[in-house]
N, C-alpha and C positions, 0 to 999 in steps of 0.2 A: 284340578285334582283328578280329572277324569280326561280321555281323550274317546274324540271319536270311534265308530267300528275301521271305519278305513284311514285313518290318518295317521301318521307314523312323528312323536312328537322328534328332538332332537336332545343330544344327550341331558341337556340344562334341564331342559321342561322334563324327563325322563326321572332325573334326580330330585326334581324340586317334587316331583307326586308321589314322589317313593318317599321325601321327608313329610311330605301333609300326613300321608298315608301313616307311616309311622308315628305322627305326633297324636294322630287319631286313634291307633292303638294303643297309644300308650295310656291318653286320656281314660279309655277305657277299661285299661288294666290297673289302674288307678283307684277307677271309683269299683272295681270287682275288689280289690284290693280292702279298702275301706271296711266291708263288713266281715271279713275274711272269709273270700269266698277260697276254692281250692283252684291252685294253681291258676292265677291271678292274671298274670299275662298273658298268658296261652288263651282263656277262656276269656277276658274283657278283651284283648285285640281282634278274637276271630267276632265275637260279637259286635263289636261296634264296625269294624271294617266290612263284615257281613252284610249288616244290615244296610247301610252306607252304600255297599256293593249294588245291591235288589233296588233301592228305592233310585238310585243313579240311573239304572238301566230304563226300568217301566215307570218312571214319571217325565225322566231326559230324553231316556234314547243314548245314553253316554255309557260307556264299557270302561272300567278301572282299570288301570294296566300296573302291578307290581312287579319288577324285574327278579324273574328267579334265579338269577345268578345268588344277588344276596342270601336268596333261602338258603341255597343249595350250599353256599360257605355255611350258613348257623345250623344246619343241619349235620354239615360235617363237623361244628365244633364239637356237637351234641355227639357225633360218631366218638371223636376222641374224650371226650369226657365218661362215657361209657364204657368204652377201651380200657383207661385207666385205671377202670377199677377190677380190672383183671388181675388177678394172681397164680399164682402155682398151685396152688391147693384147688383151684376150680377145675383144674384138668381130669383130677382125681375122682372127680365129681362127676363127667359129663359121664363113662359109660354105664355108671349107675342111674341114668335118664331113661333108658330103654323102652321102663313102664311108662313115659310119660309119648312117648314117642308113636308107641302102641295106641295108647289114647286118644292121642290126637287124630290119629287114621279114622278110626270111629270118629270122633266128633264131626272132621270134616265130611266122611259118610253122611254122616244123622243131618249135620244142619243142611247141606247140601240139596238133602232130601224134602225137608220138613219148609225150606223158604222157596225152591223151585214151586211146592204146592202154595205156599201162599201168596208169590207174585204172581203166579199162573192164575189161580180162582181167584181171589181175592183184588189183587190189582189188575188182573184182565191179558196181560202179557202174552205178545205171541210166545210159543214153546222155546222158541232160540234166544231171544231177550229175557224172560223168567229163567232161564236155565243159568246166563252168564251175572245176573242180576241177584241170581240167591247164594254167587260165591262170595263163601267166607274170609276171604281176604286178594289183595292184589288189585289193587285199581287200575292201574295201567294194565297190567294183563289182560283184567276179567274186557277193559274195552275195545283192546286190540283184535282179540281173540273171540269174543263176541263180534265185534263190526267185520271180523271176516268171512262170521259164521254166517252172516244175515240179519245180524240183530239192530237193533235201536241204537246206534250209539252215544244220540243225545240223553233218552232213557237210563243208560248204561253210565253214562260218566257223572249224572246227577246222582241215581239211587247210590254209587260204591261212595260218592264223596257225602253225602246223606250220611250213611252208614259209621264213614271213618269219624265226621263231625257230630254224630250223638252219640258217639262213646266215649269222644274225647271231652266230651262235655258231660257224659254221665258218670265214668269212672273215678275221677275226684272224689261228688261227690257219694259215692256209694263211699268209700273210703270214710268221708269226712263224716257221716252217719256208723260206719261198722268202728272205727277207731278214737274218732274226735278229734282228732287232729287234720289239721288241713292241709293237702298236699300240695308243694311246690315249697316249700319252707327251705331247700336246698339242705334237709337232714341226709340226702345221700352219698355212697362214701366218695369220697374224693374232697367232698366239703366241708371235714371237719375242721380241726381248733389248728391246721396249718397255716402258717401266713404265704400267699400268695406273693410272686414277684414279676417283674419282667421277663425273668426267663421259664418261667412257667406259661407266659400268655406268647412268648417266642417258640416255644414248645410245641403248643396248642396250635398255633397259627402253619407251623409248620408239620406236621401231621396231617392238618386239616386239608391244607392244600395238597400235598402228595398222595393222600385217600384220594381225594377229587380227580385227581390224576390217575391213578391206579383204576377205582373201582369199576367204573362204565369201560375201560379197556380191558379187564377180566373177565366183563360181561357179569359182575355178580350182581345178583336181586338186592336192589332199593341200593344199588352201587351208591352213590354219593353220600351216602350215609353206612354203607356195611366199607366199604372200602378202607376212611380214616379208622372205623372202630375196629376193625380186624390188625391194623397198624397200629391201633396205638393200642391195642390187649397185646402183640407182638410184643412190641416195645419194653410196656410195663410189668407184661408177666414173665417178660425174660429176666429181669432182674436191670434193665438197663438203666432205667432210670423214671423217677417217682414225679407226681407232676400235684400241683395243690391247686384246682380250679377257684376262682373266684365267686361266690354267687351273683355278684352283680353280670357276669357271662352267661348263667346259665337262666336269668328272668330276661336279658337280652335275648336271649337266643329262643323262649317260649312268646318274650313279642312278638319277633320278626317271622317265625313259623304261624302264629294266630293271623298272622295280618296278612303272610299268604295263602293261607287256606281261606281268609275273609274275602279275600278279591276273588276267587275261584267261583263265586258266584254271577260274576261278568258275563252278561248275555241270557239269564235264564231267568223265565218267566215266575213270577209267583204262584200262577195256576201248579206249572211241573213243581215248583216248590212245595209246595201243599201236597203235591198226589204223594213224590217220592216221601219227604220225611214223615208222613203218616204210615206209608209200608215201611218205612225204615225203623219205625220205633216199633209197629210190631217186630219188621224183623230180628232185630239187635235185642229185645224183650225174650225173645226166645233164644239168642243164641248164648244172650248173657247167661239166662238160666240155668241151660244144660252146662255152660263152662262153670257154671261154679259148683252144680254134681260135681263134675271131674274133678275139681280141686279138692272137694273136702273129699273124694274119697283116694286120691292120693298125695294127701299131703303129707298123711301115716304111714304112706311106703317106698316116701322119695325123699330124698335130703332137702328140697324147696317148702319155702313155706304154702300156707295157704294162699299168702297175698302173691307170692311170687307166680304161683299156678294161676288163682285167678287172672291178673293181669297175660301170662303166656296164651292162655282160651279167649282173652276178651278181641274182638273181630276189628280193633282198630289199625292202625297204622304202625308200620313196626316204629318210626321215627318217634308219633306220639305217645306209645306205650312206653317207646325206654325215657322218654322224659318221665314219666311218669313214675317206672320203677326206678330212677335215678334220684328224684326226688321222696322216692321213701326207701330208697336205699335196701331194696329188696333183692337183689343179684342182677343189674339190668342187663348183663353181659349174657345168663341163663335164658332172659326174661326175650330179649333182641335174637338168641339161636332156636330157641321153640317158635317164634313167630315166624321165623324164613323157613323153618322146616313145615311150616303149617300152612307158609303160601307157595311153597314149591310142591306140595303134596294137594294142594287143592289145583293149581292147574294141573297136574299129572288127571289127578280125578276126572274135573273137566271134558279135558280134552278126550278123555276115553269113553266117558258118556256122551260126548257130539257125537264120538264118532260111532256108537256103540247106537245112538236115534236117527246115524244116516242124514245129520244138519251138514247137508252139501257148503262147500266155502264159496262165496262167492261175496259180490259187493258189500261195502257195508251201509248200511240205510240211516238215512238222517229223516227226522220230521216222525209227524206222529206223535210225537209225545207228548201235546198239550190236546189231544183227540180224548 
């Protein structure tokens, strides 16, 4: 179920760990399932894969290897399932976003500001690691872009995946406390009372793969997932043709994304595991907070609901928020274009604060992080 750091298994053995792996997600989406917990798959597979992850490495010595090819298809399912629920009337919608767009420039100012100060005093961070460690969104970015700057980049790829993984595990249930209902229930739109068929999962499958195609050759942010969804809001909002997703695709597609964000844990100590999600839950504490200012106070002068703003400020991953607004069927098409405007606007920021501190580029530094 695990494979060594240097040994490279062969397709069989490659498959058979991606099915343990999966059967062990599911196990755990199962028993999250049971008491109804929120979003069930997503949260019982990155937890049991997780943790399975940690105790593999520092009690074996053994590194979990999940093939992200598969993510990267259910991720584009997820593109096109979001897609889909684009219509005509939402176009009409986007340039009265302005104010939220406004907002957002502040927010990423303010958080920007307010987590550089508490990875820097508080968790100790040299200046160039605190700095790409307290962006609010962009994980491959924030580590590329740090590790050129000088930074940690082992530091750096823990605390952003810290970050994406206690939101996505806290956001549920704030939900499941603010409304009482629990989300992943597949209430959003695309999953209503239509009967699903084969050419709807021939649809899906084909979209999915031509986004996959497209997106990383556009160059667009979080390609393999904006790629199919931009295709298939194309598609759907042009009037071409209407698609009725399954739910049992879209609790597939919140296992196989838990189970790879579970193994992402491969190779990292639990000492760094301890330091990052203790700065992580303050820092997500704080960034939840200011985002939910934002929303109540524009939720009365944007056509978005509160939930829908909430979720666009929350500092997780654009892939796990639109599950998330797809499952309460909050606009996830809005929910998924505030998030890339909010991680393209926070490397613009970024990058003009390096360069604005004179953090020279130069190698990126590995180690340190359990110091």
């Amino acid at each position: 179920m695990s494979t060594e750091p240097e040994s490279r298994p062969d397709p069989i053995a490659r498959g058979a760990i991606a099915a343990l792996l999966l059967a062990l997600g599911l196990g755990g989406g199962l028993l999250a399932r049971l008491p109804g917990l929120p979003m069930p798959f997503l949260v019982g597979g990155l937890t049991a894969t997780g943790v399975f992850t940690v105790l593999a490495f520092n009690l074996a010595g053994r590194r979990v290897v999940f093939p992200q090819q598969l993510r990267k298809l259910f991720v584009a399912c997820i593109g096109v399932m979001i897609g889909a629920s684009f219509s005509r009337d939402m176009v009409s919608v986007l340039p009265s976003l302005w104010l939220v767009f406004v907002a957002m420039l502040v927010f990423v100012a303010l958080t920007q500001t307010l987590g550089y100060a508490l990875f820097r005093r508080v968790g100790g961070y040299d200046p160039v690691t605190a700095l790409f460690a307290a962006m609010p969104g962009g994980l491959i970015e924030a580590v590329e872009l740090g590790g050129a700057a000088g930074g940690d980049v082992r530091i750096l790829s823990v605390q952003h995946f810290a970050r994406i993984v206690i939101v996505v595990l806290t956001i549920p249930f704030l939900f499941l406390i603010w409304t009482g209902e629990s989300v992943g229930s597949a209430a959003g739109q695309g999953f209503g009372p239509g009967v699903w068929g084969a050419g709807d999962l021939a649809l899906i499958a084909a979209l999915a793969l031509a986004g996959l195609y497209l997106g990383p050759r556009l160059r667009l942010p979080a390609g393999h997932m904006m790629g199919p969804l931009l295709l298939s809001a194309a598609v759907h909002g042009g009037g071409l043709t209407e698609t009725v997703s399954p739910r049992w695709l879209l609790d597939l597609s919140q296992l196989v994304v838990g189970v790879g964000l579970g193994t992402m844990f491969t190779g990292v100590t639990l000492r760094l595991i301890l330091r990052t999600f203790a700065l992580g839950l303050l820092s997500v504490a704080v960034m939840l907070s200011i985002g939910a200012g934002f929303a109540a106070a524009l939720h009365r002068l944007t056509p978005l609901s509160f939930e829908a703003l909430f979720i666009s400020f929350a500092p997780g991953g654009v892939t796990e928020m639109g599950l998330v607004a797809l499952s309460l069927g909050v606009n996830p098409v809005m929910v998924s274009a505030n998030h890339l405007f909010r991680i393209t606007l926070t490397v613009f920021v970024v990058n003009y604060a390096c360069r604005a501190l004179g953090f020279a580029t130069r190698a990126p530094r590995q180690g340190g992080a359990d110091r």
